[in-house]
N, CA and C atoms of all chains as a GROMACS GRO file, in nm:
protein
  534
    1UNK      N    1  -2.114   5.567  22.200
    1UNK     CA    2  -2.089   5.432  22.149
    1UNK      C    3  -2.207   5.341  22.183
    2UNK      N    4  -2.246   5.276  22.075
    2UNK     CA    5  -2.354   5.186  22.098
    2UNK      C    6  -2.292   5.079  22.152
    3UNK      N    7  -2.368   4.968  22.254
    3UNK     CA    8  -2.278   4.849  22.307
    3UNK      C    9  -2.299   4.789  22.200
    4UNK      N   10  -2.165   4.705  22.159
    4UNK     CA   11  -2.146   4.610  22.050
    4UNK      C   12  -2.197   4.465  22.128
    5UNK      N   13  -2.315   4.368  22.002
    5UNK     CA   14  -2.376   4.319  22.062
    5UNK      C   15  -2.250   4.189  22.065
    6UNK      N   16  -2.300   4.067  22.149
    6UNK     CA   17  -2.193   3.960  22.181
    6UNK      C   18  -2.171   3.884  22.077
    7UNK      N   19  -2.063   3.822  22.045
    7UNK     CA   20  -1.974   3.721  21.933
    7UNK      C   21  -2.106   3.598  21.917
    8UNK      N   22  -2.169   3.590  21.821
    8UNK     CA   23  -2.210   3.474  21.807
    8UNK      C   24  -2.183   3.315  21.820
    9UNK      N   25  -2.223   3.204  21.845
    9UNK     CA   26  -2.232   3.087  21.870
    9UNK      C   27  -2.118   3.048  21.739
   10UNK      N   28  -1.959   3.029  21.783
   10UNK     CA   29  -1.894   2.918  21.737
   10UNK      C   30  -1.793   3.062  21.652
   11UNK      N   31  -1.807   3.143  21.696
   11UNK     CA   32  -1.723   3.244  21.555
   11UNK      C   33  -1.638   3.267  21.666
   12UNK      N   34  -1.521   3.343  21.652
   12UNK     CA   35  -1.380   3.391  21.676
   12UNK      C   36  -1.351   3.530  21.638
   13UNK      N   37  -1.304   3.610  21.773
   13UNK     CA   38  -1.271   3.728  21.675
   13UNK      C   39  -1.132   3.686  21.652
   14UNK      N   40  -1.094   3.788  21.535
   14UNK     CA   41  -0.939   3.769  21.478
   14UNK      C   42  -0.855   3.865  21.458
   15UNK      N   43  -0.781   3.910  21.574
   15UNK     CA   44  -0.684   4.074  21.569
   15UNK      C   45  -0.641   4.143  21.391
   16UNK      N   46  -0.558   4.010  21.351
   16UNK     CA   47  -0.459   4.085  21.248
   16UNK      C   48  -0.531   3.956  21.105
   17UNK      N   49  -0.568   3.996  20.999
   17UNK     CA   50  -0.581   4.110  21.001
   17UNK      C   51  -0.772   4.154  21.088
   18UNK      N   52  -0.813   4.240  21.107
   18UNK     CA   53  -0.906   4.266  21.235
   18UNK      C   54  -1.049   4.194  21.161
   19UNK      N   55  -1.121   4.089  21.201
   19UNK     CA   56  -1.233   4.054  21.139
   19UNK      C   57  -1.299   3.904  21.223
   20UNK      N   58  -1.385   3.842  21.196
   20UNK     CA   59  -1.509   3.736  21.242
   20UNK      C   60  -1.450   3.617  21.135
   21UNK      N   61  -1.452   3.528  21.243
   21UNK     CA   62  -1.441   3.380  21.162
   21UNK      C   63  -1.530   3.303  21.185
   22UNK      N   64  -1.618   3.201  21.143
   22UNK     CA   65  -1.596   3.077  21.182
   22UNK      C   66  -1.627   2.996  21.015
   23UNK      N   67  -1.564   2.853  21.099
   23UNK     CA   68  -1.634   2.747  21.005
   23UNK      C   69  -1.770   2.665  21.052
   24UNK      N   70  -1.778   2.650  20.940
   24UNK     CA   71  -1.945   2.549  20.939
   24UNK      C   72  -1.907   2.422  20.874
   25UNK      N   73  -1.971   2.318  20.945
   25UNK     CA   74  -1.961   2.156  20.847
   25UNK      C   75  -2.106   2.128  20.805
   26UNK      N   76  -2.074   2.075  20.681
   26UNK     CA   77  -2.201   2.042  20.671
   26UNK      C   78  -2.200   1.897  20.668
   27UNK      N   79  -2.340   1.785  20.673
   27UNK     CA   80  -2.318   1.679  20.605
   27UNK      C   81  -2.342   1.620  20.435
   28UNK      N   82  -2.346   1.699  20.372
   28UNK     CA   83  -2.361   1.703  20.211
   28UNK      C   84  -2.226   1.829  20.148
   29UNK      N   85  -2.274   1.759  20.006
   29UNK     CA   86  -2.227   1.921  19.907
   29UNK      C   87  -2.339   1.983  19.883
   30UNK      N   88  -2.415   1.889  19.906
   30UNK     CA   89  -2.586   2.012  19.861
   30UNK      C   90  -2.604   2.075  19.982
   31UNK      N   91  -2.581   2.042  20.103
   31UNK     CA   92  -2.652   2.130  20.241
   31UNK      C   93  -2.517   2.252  20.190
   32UNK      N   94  -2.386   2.245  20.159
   32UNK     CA   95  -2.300   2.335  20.165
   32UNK      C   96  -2.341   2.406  20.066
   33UNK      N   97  -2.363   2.348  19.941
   33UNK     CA   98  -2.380   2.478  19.828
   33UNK      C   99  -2.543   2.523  19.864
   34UNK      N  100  -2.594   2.462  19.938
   34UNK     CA  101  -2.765   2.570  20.003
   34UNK      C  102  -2.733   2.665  20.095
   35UNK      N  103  -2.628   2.623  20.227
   35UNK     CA  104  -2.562   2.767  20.275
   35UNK      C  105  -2.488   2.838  20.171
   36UNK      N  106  -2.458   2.832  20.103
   36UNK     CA  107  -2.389   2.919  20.022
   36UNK      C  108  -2.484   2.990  19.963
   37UNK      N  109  -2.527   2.963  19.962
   37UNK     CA  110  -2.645   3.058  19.855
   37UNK      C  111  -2.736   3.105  19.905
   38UNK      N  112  -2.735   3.041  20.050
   38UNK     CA  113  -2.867   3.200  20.161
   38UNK      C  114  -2.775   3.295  20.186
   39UNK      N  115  -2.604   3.280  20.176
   39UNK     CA  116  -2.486   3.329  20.242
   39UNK      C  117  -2.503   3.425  20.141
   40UNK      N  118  -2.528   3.420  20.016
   40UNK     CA  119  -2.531   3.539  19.872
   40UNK      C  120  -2.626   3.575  19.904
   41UNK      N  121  -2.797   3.517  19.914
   41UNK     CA  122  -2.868   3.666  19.935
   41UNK      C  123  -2.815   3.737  20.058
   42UNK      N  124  -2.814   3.727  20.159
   42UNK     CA  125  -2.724   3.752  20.293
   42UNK      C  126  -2.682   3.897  20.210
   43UNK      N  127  -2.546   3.828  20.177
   43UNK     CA  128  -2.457   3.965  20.100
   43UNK      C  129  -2.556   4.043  20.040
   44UNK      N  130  -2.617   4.000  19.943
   44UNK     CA  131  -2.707   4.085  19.879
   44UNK      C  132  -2.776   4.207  19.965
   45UNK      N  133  -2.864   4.164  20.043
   45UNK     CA  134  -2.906   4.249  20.077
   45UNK      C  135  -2.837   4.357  20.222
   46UNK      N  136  -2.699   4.272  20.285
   46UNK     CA  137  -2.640   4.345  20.337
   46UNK      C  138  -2.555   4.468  20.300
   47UNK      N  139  -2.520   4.435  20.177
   47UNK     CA  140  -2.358   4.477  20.134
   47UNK      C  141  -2.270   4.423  20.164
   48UNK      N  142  -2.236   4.324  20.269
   48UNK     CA  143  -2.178   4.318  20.302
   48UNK      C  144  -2.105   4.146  20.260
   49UNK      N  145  -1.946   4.159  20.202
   49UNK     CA  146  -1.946   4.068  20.132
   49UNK      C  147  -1.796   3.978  20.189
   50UNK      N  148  -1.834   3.880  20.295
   50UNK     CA  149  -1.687   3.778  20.335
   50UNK      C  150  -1.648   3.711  20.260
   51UNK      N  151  -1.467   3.691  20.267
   51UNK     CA  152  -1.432   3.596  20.220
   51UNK      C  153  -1.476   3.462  20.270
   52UNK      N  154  -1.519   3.370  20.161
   52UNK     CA  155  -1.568   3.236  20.197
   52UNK      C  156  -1.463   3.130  20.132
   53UNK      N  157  -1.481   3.058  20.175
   53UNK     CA  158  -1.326   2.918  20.118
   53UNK      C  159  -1.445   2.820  20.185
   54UNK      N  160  -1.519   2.683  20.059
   54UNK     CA  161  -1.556   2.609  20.095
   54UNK      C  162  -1.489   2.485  20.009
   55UNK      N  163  -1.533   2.391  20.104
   55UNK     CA  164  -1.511   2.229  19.994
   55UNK      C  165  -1.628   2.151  20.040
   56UNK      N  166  -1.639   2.006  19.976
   56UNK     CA  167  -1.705   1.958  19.965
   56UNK      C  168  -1.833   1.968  20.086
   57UNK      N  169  -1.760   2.007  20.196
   57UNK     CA  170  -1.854   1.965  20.309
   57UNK      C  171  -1.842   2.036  20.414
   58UNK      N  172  -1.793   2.178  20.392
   58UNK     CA  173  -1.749   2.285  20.485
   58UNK      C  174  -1.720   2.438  20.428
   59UNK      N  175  -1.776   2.520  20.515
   59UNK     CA  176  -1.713   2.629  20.490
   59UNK      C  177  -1.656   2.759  20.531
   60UNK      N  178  -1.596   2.797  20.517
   60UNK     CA  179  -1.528   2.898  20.620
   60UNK      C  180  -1.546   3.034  20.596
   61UNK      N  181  -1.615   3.125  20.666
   61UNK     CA  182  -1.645   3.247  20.663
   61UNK      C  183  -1.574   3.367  20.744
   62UNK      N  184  -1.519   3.452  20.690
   62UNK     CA  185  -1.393   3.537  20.763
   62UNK      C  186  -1.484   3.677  20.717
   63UNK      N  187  -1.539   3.752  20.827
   63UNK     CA  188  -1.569   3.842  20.801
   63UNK      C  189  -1.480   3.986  20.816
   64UNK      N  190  -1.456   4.078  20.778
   64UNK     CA  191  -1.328   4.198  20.798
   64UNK      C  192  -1.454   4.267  20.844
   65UNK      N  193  -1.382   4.391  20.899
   65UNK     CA  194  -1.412   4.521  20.976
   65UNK      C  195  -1.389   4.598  20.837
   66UNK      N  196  -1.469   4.709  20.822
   66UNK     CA  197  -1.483   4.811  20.741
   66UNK      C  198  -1.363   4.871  20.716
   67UNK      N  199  -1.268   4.888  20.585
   67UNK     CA  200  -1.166   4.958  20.574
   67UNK      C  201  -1.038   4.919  20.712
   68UNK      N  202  -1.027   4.828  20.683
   68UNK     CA  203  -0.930   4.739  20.843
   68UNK      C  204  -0.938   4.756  20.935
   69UNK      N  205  -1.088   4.804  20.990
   69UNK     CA  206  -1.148   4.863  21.111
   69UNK      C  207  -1.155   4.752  21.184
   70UNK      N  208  -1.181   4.767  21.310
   70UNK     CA  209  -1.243   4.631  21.380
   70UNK      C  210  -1.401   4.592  21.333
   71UNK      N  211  -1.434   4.477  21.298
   71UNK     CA  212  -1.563   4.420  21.282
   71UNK      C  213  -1.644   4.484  21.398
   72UNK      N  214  -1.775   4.589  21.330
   72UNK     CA  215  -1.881   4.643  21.432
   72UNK      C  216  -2.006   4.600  21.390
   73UNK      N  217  -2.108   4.659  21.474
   73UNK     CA  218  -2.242   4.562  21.467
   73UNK      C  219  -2.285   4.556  21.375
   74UNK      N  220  -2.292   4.576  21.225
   74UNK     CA  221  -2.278   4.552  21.129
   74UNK      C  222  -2.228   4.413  21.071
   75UNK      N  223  -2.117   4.370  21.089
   75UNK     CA  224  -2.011   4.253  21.066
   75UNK      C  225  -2.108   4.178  21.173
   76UNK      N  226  -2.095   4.192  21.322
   76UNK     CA  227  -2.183   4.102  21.369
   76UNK      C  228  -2.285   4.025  21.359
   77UNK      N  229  -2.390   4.116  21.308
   77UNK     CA  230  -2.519   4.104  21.271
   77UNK      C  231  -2.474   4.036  21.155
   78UNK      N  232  -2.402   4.045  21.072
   78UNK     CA  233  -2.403   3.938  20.960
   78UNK      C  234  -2.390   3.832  21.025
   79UNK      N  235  -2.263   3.767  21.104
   79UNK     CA  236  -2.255   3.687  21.131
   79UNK      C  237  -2.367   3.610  21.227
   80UNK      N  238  -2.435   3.683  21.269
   80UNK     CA  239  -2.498   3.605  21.346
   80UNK      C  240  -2.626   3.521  21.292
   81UNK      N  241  -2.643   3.624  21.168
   81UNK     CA  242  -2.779   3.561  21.071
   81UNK      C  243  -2.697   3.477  20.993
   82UNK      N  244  -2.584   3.501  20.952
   82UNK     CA  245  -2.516   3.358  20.867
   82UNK      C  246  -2.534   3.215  20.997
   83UNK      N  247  -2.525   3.205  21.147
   83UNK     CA  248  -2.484   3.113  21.159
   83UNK      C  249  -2.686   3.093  21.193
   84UNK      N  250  -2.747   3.130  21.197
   84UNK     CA  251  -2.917   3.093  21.176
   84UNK      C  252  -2.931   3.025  21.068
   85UNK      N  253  -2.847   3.122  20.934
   85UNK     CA  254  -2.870   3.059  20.806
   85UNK      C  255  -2.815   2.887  20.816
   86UNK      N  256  -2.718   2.860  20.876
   86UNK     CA  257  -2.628   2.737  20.848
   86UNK      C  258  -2.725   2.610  20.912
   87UNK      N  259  -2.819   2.661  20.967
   87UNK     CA  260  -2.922   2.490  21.078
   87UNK      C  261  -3.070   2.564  20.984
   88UNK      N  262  -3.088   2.659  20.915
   88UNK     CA  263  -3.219   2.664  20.823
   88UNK      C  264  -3.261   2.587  20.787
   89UNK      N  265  -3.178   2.427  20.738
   89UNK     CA  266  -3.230   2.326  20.661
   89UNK      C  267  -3.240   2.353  20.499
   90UNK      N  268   0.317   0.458  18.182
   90UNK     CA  269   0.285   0.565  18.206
   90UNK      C  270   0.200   0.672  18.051
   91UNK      N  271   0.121   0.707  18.116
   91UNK     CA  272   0.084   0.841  18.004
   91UNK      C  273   0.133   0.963  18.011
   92UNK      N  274   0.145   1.041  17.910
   92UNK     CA  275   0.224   1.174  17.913
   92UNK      C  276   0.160   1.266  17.989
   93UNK      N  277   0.174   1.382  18.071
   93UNK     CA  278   0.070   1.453  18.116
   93UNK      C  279   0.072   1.539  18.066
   94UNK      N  280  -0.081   1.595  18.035
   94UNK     CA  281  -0.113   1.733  17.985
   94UNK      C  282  -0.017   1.833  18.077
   95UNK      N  283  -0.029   1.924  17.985
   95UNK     CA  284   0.057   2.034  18.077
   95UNK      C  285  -0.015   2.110  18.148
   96UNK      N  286   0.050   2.220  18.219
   96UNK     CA  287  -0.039   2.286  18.313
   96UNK      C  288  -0.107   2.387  18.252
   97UNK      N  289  -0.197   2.411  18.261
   97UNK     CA  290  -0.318   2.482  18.173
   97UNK      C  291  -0.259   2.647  18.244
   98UNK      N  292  -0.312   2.721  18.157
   98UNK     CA  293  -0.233   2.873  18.200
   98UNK      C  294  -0.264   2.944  18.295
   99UNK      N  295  -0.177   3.025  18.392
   99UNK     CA  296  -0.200   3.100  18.520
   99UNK      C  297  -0.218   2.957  18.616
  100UNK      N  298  -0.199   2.852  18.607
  100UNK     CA  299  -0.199   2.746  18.725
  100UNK      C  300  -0.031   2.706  18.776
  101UNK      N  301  -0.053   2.678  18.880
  101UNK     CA  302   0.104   2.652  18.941
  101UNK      C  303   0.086   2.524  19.006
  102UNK      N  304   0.166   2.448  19.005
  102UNK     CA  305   0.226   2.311  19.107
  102UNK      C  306   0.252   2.321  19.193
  103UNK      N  307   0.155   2.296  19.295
  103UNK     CA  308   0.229   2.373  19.454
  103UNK      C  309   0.284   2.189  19.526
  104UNK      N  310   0.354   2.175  19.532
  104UNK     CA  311   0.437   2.029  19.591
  104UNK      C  312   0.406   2.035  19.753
  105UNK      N  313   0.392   2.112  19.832
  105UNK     CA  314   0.334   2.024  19.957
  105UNK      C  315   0.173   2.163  20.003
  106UNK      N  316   0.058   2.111  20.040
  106UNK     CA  317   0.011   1.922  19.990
  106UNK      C  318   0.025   1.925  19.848
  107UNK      N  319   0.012   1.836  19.786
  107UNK     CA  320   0.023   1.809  19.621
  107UNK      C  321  -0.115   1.872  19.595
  108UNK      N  322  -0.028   1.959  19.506
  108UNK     CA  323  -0.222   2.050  19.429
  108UNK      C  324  -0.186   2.111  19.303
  109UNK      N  325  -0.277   2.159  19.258
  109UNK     CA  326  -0.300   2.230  19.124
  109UNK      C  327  -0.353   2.376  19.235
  110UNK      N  328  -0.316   2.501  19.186
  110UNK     CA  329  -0.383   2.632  19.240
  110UNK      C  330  -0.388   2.719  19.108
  111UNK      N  331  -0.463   2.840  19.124
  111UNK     CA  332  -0.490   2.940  19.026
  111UNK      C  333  -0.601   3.041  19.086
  112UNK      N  334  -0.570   3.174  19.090
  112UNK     CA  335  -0.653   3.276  19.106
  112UNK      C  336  -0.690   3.306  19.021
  113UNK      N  337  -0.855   3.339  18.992
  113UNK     CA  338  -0.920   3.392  18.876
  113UNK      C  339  -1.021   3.522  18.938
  114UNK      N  340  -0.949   3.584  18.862
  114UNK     CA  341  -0.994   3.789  18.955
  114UNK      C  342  -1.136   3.801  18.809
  115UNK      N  343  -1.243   3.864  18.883
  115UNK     CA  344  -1.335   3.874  18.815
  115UNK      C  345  -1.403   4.044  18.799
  116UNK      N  346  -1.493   4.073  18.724
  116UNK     CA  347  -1.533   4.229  18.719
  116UNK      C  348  -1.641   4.289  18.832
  117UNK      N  349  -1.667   4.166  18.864
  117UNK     CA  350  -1.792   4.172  18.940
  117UNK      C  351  -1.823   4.076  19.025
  118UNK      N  352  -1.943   4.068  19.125
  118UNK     CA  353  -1.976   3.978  19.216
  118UNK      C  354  -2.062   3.878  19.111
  119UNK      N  355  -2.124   3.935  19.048
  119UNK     CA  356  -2.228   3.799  18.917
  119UNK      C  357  -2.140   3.776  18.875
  120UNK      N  358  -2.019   3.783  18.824
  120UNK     CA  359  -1.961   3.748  18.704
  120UNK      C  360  -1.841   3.633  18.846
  121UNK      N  361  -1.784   3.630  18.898
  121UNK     CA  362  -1.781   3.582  19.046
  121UNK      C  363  -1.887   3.416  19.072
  122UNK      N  364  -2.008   3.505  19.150
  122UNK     CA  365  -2.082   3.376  19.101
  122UNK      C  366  -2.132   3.271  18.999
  123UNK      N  367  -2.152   3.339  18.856
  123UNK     CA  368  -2.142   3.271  18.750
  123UNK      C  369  -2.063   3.118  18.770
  124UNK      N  370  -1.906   3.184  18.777
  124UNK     CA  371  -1.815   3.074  18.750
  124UNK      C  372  -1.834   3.026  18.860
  125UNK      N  373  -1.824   2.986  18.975
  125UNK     CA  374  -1.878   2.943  19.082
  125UNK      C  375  -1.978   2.810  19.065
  126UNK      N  376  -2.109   2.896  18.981
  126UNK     CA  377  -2.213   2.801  18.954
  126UNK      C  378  -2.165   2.695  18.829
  127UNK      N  379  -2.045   2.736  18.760
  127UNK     CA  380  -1.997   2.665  18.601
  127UNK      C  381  -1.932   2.554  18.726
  128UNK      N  382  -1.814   2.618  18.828
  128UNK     CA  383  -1.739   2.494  18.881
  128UNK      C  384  -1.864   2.402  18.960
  129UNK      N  385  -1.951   2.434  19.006
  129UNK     CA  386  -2.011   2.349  19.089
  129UNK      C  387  -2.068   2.262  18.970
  130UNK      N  388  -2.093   2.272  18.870
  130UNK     CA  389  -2.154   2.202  18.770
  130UNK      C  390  -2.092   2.078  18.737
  131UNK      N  391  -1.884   2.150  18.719
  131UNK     CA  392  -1.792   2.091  18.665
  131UNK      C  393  -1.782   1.964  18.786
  132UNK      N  394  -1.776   2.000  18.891
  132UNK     CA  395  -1.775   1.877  19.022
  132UNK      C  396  -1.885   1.824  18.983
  133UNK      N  397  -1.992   1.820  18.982
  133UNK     CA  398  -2.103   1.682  18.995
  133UNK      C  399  -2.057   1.626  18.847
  134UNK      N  400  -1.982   1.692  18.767
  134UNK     CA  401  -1.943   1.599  18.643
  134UNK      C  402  -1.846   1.508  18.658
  135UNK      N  403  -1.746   1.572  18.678
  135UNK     CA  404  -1.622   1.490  18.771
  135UNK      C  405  -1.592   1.421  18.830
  136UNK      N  406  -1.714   1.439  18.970
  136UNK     CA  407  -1.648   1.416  19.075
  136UNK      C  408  -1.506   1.458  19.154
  137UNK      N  409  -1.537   1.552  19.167
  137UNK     CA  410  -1.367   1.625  19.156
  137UNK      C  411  -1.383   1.732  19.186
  138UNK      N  412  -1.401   1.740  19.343
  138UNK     CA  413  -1.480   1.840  19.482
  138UNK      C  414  -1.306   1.983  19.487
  139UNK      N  415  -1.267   2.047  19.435
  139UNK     CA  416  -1.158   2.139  19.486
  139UNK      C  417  -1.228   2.249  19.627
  140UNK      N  418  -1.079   2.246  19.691
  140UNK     CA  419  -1.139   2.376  19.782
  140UNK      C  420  -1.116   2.504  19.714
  141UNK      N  421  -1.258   2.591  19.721
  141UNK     CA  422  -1.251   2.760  19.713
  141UNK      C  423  -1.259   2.854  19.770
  142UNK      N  424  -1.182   2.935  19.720
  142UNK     CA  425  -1.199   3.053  19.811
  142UNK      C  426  -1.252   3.167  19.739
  143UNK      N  427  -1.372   3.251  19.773
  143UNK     CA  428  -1.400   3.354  19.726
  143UNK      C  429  -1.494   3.468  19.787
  144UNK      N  430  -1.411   3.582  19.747
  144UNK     CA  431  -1.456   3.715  19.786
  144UNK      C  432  -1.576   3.786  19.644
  145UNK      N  433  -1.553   3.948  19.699
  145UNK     CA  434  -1.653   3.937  19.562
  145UNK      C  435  -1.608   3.952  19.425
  146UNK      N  436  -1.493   3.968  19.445
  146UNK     CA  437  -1.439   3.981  19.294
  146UNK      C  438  -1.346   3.833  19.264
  147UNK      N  439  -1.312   3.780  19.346
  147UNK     CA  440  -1.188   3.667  19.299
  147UNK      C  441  -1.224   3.528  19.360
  148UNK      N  442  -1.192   3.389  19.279
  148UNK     CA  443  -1.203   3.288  19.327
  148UNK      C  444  -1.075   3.203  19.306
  149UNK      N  445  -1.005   3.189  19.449
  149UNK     CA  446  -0.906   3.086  19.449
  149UNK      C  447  -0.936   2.894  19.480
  150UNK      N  448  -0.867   2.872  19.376
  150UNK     CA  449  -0.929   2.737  19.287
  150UNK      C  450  -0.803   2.652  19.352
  151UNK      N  451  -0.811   2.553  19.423
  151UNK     CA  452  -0.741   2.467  19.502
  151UNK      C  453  -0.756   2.308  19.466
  152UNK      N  454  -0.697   2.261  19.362
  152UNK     CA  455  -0.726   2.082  19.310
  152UNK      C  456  -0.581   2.021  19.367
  153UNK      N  457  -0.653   1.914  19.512
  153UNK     CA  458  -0.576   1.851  19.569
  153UNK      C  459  -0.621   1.679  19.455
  154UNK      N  460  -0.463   1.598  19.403
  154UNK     CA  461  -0.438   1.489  19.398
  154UNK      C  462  -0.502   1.406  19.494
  155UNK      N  463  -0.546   1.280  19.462
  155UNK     CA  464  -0.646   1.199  19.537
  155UNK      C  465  -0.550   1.132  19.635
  156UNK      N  466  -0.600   1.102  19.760
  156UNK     CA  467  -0.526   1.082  19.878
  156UNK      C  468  -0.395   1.118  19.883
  157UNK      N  469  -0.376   1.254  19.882
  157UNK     CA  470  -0.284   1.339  19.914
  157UNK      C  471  -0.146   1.284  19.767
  158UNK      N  472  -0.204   1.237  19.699
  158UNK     CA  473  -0.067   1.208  19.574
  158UNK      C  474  -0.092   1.342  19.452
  159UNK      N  475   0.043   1.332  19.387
  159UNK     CA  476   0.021   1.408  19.328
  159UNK      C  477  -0.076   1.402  19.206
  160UNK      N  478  -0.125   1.525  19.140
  160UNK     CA  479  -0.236   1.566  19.082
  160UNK      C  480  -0.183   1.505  18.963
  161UNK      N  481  -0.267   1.446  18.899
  161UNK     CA  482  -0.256   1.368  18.750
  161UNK      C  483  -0.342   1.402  18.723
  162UNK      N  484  -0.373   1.355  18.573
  162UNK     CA  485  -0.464   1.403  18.465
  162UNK      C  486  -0.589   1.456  18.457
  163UNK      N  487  -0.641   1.366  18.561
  163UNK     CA  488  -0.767   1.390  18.603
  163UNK      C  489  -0.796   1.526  18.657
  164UNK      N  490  -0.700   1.529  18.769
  164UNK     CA  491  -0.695   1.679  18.803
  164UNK      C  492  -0.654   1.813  18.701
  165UNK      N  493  -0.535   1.764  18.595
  165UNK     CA  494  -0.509   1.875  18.514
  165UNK      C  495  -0.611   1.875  18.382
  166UNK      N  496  -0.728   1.805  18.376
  166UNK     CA  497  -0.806   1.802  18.293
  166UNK      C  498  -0.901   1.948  18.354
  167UNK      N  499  -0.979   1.892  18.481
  167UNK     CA  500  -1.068   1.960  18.578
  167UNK      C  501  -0.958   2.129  18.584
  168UNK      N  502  -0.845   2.129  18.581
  168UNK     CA  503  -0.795   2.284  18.570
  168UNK      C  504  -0.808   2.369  18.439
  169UNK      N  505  -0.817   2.239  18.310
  169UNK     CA  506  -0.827   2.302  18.228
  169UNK      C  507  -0.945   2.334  18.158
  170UNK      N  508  -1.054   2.240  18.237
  170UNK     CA  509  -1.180   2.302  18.215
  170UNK      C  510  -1.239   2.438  18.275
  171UNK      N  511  -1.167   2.421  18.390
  171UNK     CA  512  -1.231   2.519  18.468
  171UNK      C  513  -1.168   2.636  18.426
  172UNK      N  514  -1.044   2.647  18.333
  172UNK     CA  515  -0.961   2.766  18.326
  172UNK      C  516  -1.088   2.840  18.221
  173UNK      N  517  -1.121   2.751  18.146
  173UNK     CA  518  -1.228   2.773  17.998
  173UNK      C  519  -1.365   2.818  18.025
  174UNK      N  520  -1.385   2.760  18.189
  174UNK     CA  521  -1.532   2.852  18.236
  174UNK      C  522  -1.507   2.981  18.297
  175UNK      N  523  -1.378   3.021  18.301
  175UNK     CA  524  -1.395   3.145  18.360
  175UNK      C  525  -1.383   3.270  18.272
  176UNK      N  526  -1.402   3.245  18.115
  176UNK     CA  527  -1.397   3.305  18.010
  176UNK      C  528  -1.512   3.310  17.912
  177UNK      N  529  -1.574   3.199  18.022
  177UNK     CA  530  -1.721   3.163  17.880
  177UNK      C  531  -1.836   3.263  17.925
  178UNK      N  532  -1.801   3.394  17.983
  178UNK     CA  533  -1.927   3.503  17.991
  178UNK      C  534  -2.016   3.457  18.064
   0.00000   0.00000   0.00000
């Protein structure tokens, strides 16, 4: 077993169903729809694709574990470059 | 009073909070973002910010009534546009 690296700055793990949360605020709809859209290449080049639920000025990212697995360094590593992506400017 | 449009198709009246909802399941992750980029269009027209939710195939479409009242025209206009972008390819 590789050590799974630590929960990033502001995310949550979440038992049931097994996966990575957090939310982000932004202060615009443009800073939110610009994370959103480093959040798609993100996916892009991960594969790897969270449910997102945003509004005007926030958004919420729930990442799952592979096939209802627990979230592994994989899921992490997303999350942790999503929350770099969210202060990119 | 004015008559209200009716509820545009596959949308439901959800009575607490007061909203308009509708899931729109898609073939693909582009076809996904597409409408995405049609609703973000439809808000800076509007003004008329809904919360979403979306994975890579589906976007759940959430139009809350302005300070928590129920959704009038304005809002069942914005459902029935948006029902029309998720068909326009």
């Amino acid at each position: 077993m590789s050590s799974a690296p630590s929960l990033p700055e502001g995310w949550k793990s979440v038992a049931t169903p097994p996966s990575l949360f957090r939310r982000f605020q932004f202060d615009s709809y443009g800073d939110t729809r610009a994370f959103l859209e480093r959040l798609a290449a993100l996916s892009k080049e991960t594969g790897l694709y969270p449910d997102l639920g945003f509004g005007k000025a926030h958004v919420n990212v729930t990442v799952y574990g592979k096939d209802g697995r627990a979230p592994g360094d994989h899921e992490l590593e997303f999350a942790s470059r999503a929350t770099a992506l969210a202060v990119a400017g």
